[in-house]
N, C-alpha and C positions, 0 to 999 in steps of 0.2 A: 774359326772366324765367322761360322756363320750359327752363331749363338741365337737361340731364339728367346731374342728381350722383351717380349711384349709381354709377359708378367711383371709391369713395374716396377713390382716391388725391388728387384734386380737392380735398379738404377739408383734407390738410397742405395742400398751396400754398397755400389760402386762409388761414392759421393766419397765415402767417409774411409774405404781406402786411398782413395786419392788426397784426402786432407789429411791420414796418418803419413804418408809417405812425402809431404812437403811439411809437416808443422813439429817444431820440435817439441815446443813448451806447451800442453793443454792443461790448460782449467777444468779440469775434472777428475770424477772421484775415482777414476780406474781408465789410466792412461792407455792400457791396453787393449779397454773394451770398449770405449765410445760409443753413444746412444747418442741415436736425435736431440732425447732429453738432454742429454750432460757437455754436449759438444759445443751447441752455437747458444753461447754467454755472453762473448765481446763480436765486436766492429770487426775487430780482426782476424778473428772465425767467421766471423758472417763472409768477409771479402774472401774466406779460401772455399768457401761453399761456392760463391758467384764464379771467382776464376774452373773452380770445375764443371760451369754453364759450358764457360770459354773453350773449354778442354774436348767436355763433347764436342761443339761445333767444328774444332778443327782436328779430332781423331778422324778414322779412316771410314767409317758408315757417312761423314759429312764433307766438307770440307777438303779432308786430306786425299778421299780417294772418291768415292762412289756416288756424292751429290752429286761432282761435277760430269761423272759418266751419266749419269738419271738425267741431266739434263741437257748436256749435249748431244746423247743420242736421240734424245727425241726431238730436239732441234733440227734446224734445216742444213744447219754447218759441216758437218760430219760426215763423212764415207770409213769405210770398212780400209783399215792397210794392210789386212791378208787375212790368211785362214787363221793367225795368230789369234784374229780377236777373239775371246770367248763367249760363248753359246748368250748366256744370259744378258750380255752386253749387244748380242746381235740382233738378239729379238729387240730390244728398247731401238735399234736402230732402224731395223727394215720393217717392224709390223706395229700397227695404228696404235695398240697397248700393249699388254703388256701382258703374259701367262700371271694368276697369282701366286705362284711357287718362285714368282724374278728374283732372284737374289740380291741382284742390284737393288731391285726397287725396294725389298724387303729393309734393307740395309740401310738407306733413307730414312724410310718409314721410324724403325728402331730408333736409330739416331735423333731423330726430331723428337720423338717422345720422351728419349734419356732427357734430354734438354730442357723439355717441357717440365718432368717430374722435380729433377735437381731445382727449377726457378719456383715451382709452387713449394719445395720446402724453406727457402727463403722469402719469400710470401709470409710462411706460417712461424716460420720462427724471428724475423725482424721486427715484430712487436716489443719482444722482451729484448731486445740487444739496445741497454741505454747508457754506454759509454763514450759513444760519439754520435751523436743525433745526426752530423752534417755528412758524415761520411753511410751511416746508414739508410739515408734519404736517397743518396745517387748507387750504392750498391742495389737497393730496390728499384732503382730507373734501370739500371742496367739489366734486372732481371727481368723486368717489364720489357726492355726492348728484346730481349734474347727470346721469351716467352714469342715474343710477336714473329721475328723470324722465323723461328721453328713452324706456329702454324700458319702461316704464310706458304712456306713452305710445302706446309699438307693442305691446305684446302683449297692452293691454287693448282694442284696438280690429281689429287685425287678427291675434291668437291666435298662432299658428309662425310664429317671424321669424328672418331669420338671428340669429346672438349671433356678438359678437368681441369680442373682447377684449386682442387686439394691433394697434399701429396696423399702418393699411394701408400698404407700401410698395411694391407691385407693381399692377399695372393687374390681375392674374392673380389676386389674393389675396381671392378670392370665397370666402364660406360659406354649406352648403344651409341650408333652414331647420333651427331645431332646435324641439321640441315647447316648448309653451309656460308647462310645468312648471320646464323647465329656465331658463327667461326668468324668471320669477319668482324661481327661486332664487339667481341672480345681481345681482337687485334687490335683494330679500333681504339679502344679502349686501354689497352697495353701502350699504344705508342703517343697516344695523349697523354698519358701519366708519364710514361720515359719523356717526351721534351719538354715535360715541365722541371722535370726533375735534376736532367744531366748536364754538366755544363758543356758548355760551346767550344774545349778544347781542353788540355793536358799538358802537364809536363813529359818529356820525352819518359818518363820511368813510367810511365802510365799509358805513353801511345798502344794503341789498337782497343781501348775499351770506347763503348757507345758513347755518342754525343749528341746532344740535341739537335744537331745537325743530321746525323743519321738517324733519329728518329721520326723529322720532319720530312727525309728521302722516301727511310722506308714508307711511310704513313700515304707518301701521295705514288708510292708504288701498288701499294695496298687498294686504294682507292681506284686507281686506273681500271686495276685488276676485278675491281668491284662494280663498276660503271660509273661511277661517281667523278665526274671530271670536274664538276667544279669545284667539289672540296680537294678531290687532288692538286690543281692549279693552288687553290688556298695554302695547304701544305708546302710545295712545291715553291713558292715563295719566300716560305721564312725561312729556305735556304740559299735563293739565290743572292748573290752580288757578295755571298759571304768565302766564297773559296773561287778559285780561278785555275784557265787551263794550263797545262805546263807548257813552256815553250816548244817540247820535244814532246811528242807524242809519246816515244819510246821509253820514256822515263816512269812510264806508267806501268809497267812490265818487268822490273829488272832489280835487284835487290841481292838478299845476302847468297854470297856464292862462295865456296870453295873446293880448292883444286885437290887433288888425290893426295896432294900431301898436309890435308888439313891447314892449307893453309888462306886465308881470307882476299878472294880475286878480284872482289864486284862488292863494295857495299852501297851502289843503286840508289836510287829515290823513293826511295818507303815512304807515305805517310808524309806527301808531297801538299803544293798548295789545291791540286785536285782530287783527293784522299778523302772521300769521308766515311768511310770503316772498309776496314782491311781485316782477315783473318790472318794472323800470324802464325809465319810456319822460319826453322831456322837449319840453314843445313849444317848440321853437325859433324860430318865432315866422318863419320865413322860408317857411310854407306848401312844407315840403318832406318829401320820403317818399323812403325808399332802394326803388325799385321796381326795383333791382337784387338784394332778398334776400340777399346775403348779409352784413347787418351792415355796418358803418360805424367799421371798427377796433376794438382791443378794449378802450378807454376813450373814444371818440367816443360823445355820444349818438344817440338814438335815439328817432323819433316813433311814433304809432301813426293806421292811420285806420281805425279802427272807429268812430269818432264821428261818420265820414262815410258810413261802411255803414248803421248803425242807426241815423242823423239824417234829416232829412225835405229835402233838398239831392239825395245820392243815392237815398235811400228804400230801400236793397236788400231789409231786413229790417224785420220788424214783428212785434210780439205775437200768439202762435197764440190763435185764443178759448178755446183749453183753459186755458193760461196765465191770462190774463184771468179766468176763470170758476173757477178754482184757489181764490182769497181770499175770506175769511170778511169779511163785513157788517161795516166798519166797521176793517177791519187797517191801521193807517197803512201799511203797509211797499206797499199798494197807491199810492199819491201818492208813495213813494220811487222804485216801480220803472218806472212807465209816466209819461207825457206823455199831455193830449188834449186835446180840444176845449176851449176855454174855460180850460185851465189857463194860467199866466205864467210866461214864460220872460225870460231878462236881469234876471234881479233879484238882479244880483249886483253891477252895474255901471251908473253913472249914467243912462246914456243909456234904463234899462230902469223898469219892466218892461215886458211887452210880450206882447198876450194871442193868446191860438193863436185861428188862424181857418183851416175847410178850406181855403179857398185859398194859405195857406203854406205845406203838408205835403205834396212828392209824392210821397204813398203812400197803397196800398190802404187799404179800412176794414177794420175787426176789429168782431165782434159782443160783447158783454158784455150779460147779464143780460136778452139780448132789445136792447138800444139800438147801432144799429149806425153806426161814426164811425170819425174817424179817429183814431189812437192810439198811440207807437211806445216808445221803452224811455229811460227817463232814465238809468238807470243806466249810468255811463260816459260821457255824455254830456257834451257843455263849453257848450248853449244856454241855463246855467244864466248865461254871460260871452258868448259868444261865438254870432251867428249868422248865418254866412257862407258862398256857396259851395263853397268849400273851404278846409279849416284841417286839417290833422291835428295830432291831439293831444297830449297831455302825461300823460294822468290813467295813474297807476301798473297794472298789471291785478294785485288779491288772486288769486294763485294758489294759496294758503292762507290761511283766516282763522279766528280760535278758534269763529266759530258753526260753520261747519262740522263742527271739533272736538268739540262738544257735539252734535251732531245725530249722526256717527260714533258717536259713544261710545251714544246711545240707542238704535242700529240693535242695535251687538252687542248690548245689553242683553235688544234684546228677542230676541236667536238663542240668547241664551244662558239664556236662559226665568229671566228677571225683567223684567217687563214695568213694574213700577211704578218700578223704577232709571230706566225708559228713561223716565219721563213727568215722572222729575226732570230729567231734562238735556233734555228738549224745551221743560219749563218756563221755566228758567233762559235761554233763546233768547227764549221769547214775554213773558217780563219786563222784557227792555231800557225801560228807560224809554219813550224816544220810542217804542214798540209798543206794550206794557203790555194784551196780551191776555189774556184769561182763561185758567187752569190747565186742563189736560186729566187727567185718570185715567184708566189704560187696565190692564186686568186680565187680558187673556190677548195670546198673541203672536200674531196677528193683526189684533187690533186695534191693539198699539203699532206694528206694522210698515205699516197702512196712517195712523197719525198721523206715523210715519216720513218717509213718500213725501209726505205734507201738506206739512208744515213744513219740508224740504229742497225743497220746490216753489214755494214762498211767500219762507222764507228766502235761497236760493240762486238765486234766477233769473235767467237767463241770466249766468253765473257758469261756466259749460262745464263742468258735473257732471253735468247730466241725461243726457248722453247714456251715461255708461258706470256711471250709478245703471240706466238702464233695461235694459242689456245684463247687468248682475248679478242684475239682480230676474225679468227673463225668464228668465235661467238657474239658478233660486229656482224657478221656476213660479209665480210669483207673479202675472203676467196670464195669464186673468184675475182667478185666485182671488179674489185680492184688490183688485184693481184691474183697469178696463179697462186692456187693451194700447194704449200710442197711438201704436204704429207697427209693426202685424200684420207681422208676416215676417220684421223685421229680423233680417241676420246681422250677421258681423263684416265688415271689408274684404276685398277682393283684393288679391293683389300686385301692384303696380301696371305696367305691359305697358313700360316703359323697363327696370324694376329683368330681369323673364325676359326680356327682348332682350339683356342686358347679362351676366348670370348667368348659366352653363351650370350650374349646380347646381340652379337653382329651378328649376322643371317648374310651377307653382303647383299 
């Protein structure tokens, strides 16, 4: 599991097993040996190259497991629920970076790259694929947006990273770092071409691929991240008024479930009117996890077990009391996001409900309000159907959603000194029905800016923003002007010590 892929070249070979293993019929001249050369001819090879983008993002180095520990550990959300957790998860938790030998963070790293590589061989070979011009136009948006993720990804979190932009064909074909201006500007760049390109929505047989919707998200997430608010407000725009919030806050959370006897408990709100890209994951119901990482073909599904990390079975992770102590008296969206003593779980399924008592939860306490207990994170979770020593999951992960959107949008507002703009789109978040909390007015930019960090705190929790909201706002000087820092010293990452073992160009 802990392959060292930073010789690229690794990630074509892995491309074109993944396209042997879902394609029956190729066009070419030796079915069993596939070449770059000989493989992608049609539209329809180009789309199983792009679905193996899709593949990496939601194998286990991204998505399925280790993105979301990289980035909730270094976030403010998090606490330790026992001696469980392992070594390399607890460094990313308790200390400012990171050792370069993290595994975790290694495992990101890897991951963003496979994704990076598989999108510049589509890049290189969608020139010659002239079977369907309209479909290979938006397979290249999507690839353009996937590219953009990935280093988004890398150079919001570790700053100067290599950039490529042709695939790897050499074991030799290393690049040093480049500064992390120019990483942006090729994101930039990517997500400008993706929302020209993709359309504005799908048919269900198509849900979870990019949209020009999520590339107008990401782009003024990019920008935030960049300092750029007023082009991210611009961004930020050509998405708003175009998706809306769910009635149920909880709807955002909840998806394909089933019970030990494969049988389907929960089919949820996927890909709802507040959905704008989701990575798909589906419980398969055979209690199985690719703990190989690298994806599982590039239309095979895919599980997730986070529900086993932040569940009280493994217990790894738990609510920080900062987190906890975050919510205003009375905010429903607190009974959305935590689990605890005395709440009901299995009420979704016959056999249920079924009331929490400490001795079902192995995991630490958390303080709240002074009452110290046990407590862990509903969100994402499946004990709403499902409670079992191990299950991995089904529930879709929002890697963009329109609150998001509206809370972005009041950040610029309040950089761009209108502070009362920003108290209408933080509004329009705390109005959701099922929330229905009181209005805030804020009149100068410091005050919008710390109702900002509220309600992205409240709103988005453990949602994997906080961590590179608090790497933007530190680099703001914003702790502690405005807010304590809740995690004195942090930098960005290291290069991780496989990638300079492997790299004569990085020196770190």
């Amino acid at each position: 599991m802990r392959q060292n892929t930073n010789k690229l070249i690794v990630a074509v070979m892995l491309i074109f097993f993944s396209i042997i293993a879902c394609t029956k019929d190729l066009d070419v001249t030796d079915q069993n040996n596939p070449t770059t050369e000989s493989y992608f001819k049609t539209a329809a090879q180009l789309q199983n190259g792009v679905n193996a983008i899709y593949s990496s993002m939601r194998a286990g180095n991204l998505a399925g497991r280790e993105w979301f520990f990289t980035h909730d550990m270094r976030g403010s959300e998090t606490a330790s629920g026992g001696a469980q957790l392992e070594a390399p998860r607890a460094e990313l938790l308790t200390q400012p970076t990171a050792s370069p030998a993290n595994s975790v963070m290694t495992s990101v790293w890897n991951g963003a790259y496979q994704m990076i590589n598989r999108a510049n061989l589509i890049f290189d070979k969608a020139p010659g694929v002239t079977d369907n011009a309209d479909l290979v136009t938006r397979l290249v948006g999507e690839a353009h947006f996937l590219r953009a993720w990935a280093y988004f990804e890398l150079v919001s979190q570790w700053g100067d990273v290599p950039l490529y932009t042709k695939t790897i064909t050499s074991a030799t074909g290393y690049a040093a770092k480049s500064p992390a201006a120019d990483v942006y500007a090729l994101i930039i760049q990517d997500l400008t071409a993706a929302a020209a390109a993709l359309p504005s929505s799908y048919t269900s047989a198509d849900f979870g691929r990019a949209t020009s919707g999520a590339a107008y998200a990401l782009l003024g997430r990019v920008q935030m991240q960049n300092g750029d608010y007023t082009a991210a407000k611009t961004a930020l725009l050509n998405v708003y008024g175009k998706y809306s919030l769910t009635a149920n806050y909880n709807w955002n959370f909840d998806g394909d479930v089933k019970d030990d006897k494969n049988v389907t408990v929960a089919t949820g709100h996927e890909f709802n009117s507040e959905s704008i890209f989701e990575a798909v994951f589906v419980d398969k119901g055979d209690n199985n996890f690719n703990w190989g990482y690298v994806g599982e073909g590039s239309t095979n599904p895919l599980s997730t077990v986070r529900n086993q990390e932040y569940g009280i079975t493994w217990g790894n992770v738990i609510p920080s009391d900062r987190i906890l102590n975050e919510f205003e008296a009375g905010d429903p969206r607190y009974g959305f996001t935590f689990w605890e003593v005395g709440d009901k779980i299995l009420t979704g399924v016959p056999n249920g409900p079924l009331t929490l008592t400490p001795d079902m939860m192995n995991i630490a306490t958390s303080t709240k309000g002074g009452v110290t207990e046990k407590r862990f994170f509903r969100k994402y979770n499946i004990y709403e159907w499902v409670n079992s020593g191990f299950h991995p999951g089904g529930l879709n992960a929002r890697l963009i959603r329109y609150a998001d959107v509206l809370l972005m949008l009041a950040e610029c507002e309040a950089e761009v000194g209108t502070p009362a703009q920003a108290a209408s789109y933080i509004n329009e978040v705390r109005a959701r029905p099922s929330v229905n909390m009181p209005p805030v007015t804020l009149a100068s930019h410091d005050a919008a800016i710390k109702a900002v960090m509220h309600e992205r705190a409240v709103e988005l929790a453990i949602e994997e923003l906080n961590n590179i909201d608090m790497l933007r706002w530190r680099a703001k000087g914003y702790y502690p002007s405005i807010a304590p820092d809740p995690k004195p010293g942090q930098t960005t990452l290291p290069i991780p010590s496989n990638e300079i073992s492997t790299n004569p160009l990085i020196k770190n």
